[in-house]
N, C-alpha and C positions, 0 to 999 in steps of 0.2 A: 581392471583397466582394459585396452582395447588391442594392446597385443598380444599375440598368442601365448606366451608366456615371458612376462615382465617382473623385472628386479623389484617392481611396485605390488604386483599379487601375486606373492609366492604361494600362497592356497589354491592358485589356479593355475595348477600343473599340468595339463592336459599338453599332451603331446601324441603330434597325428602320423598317422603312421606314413604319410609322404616322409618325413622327417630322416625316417629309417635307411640307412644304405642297402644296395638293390640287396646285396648276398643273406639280408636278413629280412629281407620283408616278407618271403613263403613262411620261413619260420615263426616269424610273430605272426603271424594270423590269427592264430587262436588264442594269441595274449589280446586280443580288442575287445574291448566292454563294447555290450550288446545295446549299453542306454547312451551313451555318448559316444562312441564311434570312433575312439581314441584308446592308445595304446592301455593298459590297467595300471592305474598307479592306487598303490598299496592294494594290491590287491585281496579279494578277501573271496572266500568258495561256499556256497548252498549245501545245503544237505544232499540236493542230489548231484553235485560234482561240477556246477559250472562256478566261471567267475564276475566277478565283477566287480570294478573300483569299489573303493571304500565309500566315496561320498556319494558317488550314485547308487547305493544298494540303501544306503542310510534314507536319501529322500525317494527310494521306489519303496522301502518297507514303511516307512513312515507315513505315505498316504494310504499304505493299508494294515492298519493292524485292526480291523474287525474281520470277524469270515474265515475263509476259507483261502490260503495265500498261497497264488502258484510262481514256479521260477517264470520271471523278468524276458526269460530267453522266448522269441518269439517260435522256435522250432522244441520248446519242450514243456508238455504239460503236467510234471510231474507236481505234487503239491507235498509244498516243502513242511516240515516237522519241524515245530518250534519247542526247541530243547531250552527251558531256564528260560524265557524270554528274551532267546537267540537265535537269529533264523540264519546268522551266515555268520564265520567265522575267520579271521586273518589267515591268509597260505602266505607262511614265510618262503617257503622255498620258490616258491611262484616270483614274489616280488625278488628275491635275489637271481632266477633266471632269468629275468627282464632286465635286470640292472647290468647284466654281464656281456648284454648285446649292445653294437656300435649305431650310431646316430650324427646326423649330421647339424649344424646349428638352426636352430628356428628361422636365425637371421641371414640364411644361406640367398635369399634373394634381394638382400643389400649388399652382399658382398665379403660376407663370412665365411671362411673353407673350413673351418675348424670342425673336426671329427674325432669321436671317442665313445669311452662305455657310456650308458643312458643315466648310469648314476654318477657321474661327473657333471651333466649338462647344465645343470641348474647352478653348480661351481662356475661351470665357463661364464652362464648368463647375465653373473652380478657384477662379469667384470668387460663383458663383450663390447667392443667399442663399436661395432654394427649396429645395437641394441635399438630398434626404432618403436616407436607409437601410432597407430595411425587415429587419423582426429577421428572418432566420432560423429561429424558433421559434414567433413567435405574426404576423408579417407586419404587423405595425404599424410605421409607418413615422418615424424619429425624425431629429432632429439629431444632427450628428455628434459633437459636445461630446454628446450623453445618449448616444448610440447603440452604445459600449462596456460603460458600465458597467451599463445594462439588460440586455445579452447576457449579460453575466457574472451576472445575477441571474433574468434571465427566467423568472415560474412554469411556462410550456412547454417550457421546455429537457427532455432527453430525459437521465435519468441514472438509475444504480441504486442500490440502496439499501448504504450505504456501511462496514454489516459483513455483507453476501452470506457476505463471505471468511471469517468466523467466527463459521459458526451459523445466520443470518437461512436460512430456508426460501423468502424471496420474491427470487429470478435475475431477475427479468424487469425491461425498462425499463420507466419512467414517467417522469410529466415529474416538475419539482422540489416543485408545491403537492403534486401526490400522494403523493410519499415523503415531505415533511414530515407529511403526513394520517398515511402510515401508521408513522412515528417515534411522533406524538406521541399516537396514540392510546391508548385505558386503557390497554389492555394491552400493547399497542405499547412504552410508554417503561419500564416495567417488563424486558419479556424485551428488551429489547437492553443494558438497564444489568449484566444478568445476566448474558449474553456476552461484557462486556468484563470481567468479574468473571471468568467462566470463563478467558479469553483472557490472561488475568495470572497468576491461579493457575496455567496450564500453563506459564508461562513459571519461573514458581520452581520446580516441581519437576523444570525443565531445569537446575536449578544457575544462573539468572541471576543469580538473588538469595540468597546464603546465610545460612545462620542466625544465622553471627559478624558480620554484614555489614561484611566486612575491605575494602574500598572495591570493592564492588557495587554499592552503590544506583547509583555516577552509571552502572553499567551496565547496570541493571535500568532505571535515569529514560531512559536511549538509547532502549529500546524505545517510551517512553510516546509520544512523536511520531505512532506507529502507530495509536492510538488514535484515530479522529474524537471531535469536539467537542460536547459533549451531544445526538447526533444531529440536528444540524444540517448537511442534506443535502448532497454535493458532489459530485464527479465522480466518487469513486473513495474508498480511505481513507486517512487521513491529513489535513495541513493545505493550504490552498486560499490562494497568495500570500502578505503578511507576516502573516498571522492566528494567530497562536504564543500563543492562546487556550487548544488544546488543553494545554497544560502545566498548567494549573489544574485540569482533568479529570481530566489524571492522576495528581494528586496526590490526588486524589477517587478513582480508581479503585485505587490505591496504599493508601488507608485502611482504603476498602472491605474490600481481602484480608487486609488486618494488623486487620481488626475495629476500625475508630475510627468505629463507627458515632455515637456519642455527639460525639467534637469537633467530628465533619462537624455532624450537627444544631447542634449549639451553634453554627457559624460560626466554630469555632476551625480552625489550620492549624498546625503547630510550627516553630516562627519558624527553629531550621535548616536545616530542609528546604525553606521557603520562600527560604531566604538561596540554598540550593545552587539552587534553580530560577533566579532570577532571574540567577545567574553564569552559568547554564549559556542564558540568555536572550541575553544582553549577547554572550554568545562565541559566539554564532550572526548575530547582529547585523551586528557587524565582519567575518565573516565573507562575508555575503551583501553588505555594504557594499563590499567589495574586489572578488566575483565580479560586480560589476552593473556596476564601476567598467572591471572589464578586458573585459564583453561590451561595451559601448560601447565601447571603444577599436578591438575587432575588429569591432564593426558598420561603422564611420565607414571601417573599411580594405577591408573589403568592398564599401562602397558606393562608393568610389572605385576598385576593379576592373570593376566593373560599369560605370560609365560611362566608362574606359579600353576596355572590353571593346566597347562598343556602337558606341563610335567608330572598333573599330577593324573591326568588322562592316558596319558602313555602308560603309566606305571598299573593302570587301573586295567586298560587293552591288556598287558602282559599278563597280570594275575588274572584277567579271567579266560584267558585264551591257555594258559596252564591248568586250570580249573578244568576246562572243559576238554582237554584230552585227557584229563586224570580219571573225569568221568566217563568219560567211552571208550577204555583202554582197558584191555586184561592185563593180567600180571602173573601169568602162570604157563608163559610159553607157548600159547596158543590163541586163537584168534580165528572167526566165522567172519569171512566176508562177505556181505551182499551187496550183490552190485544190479542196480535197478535200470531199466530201460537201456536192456542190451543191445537191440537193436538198432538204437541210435547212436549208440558209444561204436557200436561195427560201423556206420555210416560215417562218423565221425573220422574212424580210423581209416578208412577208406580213401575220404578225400585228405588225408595229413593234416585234419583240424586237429585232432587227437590224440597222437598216436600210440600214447602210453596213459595210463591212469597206474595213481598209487592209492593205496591203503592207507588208515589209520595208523599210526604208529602204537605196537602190543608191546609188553616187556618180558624177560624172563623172569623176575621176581620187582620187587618192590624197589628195591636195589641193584636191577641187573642192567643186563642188556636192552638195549630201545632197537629196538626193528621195524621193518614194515616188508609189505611188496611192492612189486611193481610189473603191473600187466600190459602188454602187446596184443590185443585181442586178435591184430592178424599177421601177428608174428616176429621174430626178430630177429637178424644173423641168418644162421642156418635153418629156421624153422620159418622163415619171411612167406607169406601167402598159402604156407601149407600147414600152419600148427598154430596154435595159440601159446605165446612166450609166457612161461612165469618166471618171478625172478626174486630172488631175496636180498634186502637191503640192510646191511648194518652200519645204523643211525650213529651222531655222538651224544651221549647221553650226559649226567649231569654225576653219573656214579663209576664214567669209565676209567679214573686213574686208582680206583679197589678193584678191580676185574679183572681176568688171567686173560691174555692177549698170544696168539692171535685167536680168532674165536673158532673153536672147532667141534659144536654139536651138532648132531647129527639133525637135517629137516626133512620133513615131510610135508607132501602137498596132495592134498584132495579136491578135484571138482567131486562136490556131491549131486548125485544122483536123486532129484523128487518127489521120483515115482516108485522108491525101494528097491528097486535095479541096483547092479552092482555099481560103485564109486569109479572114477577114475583115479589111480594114485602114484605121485613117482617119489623118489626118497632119493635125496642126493647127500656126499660126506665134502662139506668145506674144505676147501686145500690150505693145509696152514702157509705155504707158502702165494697167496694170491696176496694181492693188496688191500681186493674185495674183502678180507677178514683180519685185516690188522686194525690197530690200534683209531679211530678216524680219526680224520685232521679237519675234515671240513664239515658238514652237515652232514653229507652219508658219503657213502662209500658205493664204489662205480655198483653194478646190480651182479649179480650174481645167480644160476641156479637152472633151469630146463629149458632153454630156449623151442624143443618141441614137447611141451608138457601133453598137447593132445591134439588128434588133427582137427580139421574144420570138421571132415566126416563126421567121427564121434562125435566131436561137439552137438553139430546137427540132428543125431539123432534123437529119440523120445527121452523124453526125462531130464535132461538135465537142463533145458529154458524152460522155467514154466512160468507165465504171466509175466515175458520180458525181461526173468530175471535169473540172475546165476549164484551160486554157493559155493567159494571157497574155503577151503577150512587149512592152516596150516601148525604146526605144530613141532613146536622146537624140544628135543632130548635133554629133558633136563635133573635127568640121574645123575648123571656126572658130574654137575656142574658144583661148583665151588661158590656159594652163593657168601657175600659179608656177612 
């Protein structure tokens, strides 16, 4: 449809970040897809760490899947790795930190004040009484009960003039007022009554209509349908929905060729022909009545493939977006992270497009604990502009009511060195009493762990960026552990 998002195309969810209230608009910034220019819905992440809506990574990889496939992002060239015939994957927790910021209504410039989280909006929108459409054709914007049946009428509509096909010398669009202008004017409704005069006469001397008229006419009346309606404008020629108006025309243009100039003036019709019209009305009638009867039948069976189909699409996203951290996941407490094009992820962080990246999620066993990190490349808290933050996250996993609670093995953390140089390394012991190592309740738990793991200095020195890219390695104690 044509408003920005309507209770009529809920598939076009796109919400622009005007929409956002002011205290959240720096913060989303870096929630904006790069291809539409709008907030990310369902968002999904690249191999090399950016995002992007779901349906615009779907048609940006879809017109390339031969070659050599670089990220979408116009400031990065990295070329993405196609894992399983998977070049991007859903970021749940992305789409749940978008859903948790406030927004204001779409419809805020008709008069809407209503504000809330971003995952309600689309609640508010099917019941918003603001809720406008703008036409299409003239951009006026209407209710949804007017907002049909103006389109179908609108004097801007863009159409031609509706016997091009037989005679009219004017091809070219215009909107609807104009072609009525140029129907109805002097001369105008003169040469077009001509045409359908011409346009019938060639039809009898096709043999449509013969002389004996030994049961032609209802063959010759077939064609009249073809005739628009005392140039009264449409798309195209012919009749425009149940508008079976034009039959009266052509019993008028029918007159016309057999010379009843005089009955037509009079307002006479000859009550046979009139009889055979209206049968021939009534048998079109029943006709459409039965063909509307059986497209609902097949609409109603459609729409219930359709939401068979979606559900079984969801369910298919979930299993293989598990599949594929099963497959890039250790399971032995440890975990090598590479992190590519460092320099831009600093620039990133820099400007606060950025300011945190997380890890893969690794586990302690098969059945253990779900972890991940999460890095600050310029810092965070007490290490802000002067260290690089690392941080350890415990995730909720799928096996944490078997697990001993709160969690307290010991971690380690290493930037590795490239050049066989010494590592950098810090080792920190979980406080059982933080929140960061209880039981989780929501997806992860607040971060936890060195907030000055290293300064920019070292970082900056020989070895440890080499070719824009860095090495972390951490490694959870799992001697201890009490595994199921």
């Amino acid at each position: 449809m044509y408003s920005t998002v309507s209770r009529f195309s809920r598939e076009s969810r796109r919400l622009k970040t005007s929409f956002l209230t002011e205290n959240n608009k720096e913060q989303l910034e870096k929630y904006v897809c790069p291809k539409c220019d709008c907030i990310l819905h369902d968002a999904v992440q690249t191999s090399c760490g950016h995002w992007l809506c779901n349906g615009c990574a779907e048609e940006f990889f879809d017109k390339k899947n031969e070659g050599t496939i670089f990220c979408p992002r116009p400031d990065c060239d990295e070329e993405l790795t196609n894992e399983d015939g998977r070049l991007f994957f859903p970021d749940r927790f992305v789409r749940k930190e978008i859903n948790r910021f406030s927004i204001l209504c779409p419809n805020r410039k008709f008069g809407c004040d209503w504000n809330d989280v971003i995952s309600e909006v689309f609640v508010h929108l099917e019941s918003c009484v603001y809720e406008k459409q703008e036409c299409p054709h003239c951009s006026k914007p209407f209710n949804p009960s007017e907002y049909q049946s103006h389109v179908d009428q609108c004097p801007k509509m863009t159409v031609t003039c509706p016997l091009k096909d037989h005679g009219c010398k004017e091809t070219k669009e215009m909107t609807r007022e104009e072609c009525i202008e140029h129907l109805s004017s002097k001369n105008g409704f003169f040469d077009h009554l001509l045409m359908i005069a011409i346009t019938i006469s060639s039809l009898l001397t096709s043999n449509l209509v013969q002389s004996d008229g030994s049961g032609s006419d209802s063959k010759f009346r077939s064609t009249l349908p073809t005739i628009p309606k005392r140039c009264v404008c449409s798309d195209g020629p012919g009749p425009r929905g149940n508008d079976l108006g034009f039959l009266e025309d052509g019993v008028v243009a029918e007159a016309i060729v057999r010379g009843g100039y005089g009955e037509i003036g009079g307002g006479r019709v000859d009550d046979k022909l009139m009889s055979l019209v209206m049968t021939k009305i009534t048998g079109i009638q029943a006709e459409l009545t039965k063909k509307d009867s059986q497209i609902h039948t097949l609409q109603d069976k459609v729409a219930q493939l359709e939401t068979t189909l979606s559900a079984k699409m969801s369910e298919n996203e979930d299993r293989d977006f598990r599949l594929s951290l099963m497959e890039n996941s250790n399971f032995d407490g440890s975990m090598v992270w590479k992190i590519p094009q460092f320099s831009q992820r600093m620039d990133d962080a820099r400007t606060g497009k950025y300011t945190s990246i997380f890890s893969l999620p690794f586990y302690s066993s098969r059945y253990g604990y779900k972890m991940c990190l999460r890095l600050y490349i310029l810092g965070d808290g007490i290490g802000k502009g002067t260290h690089m933050s690392l941080f350890f996250v415990v995730m909720k996993g799928e096996f944490d009511n078997i697990l001993q609670w709160p969690f307290t093995h010991k971690v380690t953390f290493k930037l590795i060195n490239q050049c066989g140089a010494r590592d950098i390394m810090d080792i920190f012991q979980p406080d059982p009493l933080s929140s960061s190592f209880q039981k989780p309740k929501s997806d992860m738990n607040v971060a936890s762990g060195c907030p000055r793991f290293v300064s920019m200095n070292e970082l900056m020195q020989g070895g440890f960026i080499v070719d824009d890219t860095i090495f972390i390695k951490v490694k959870v104690d799992t001697a201890t552990m009490r595994h199921p």
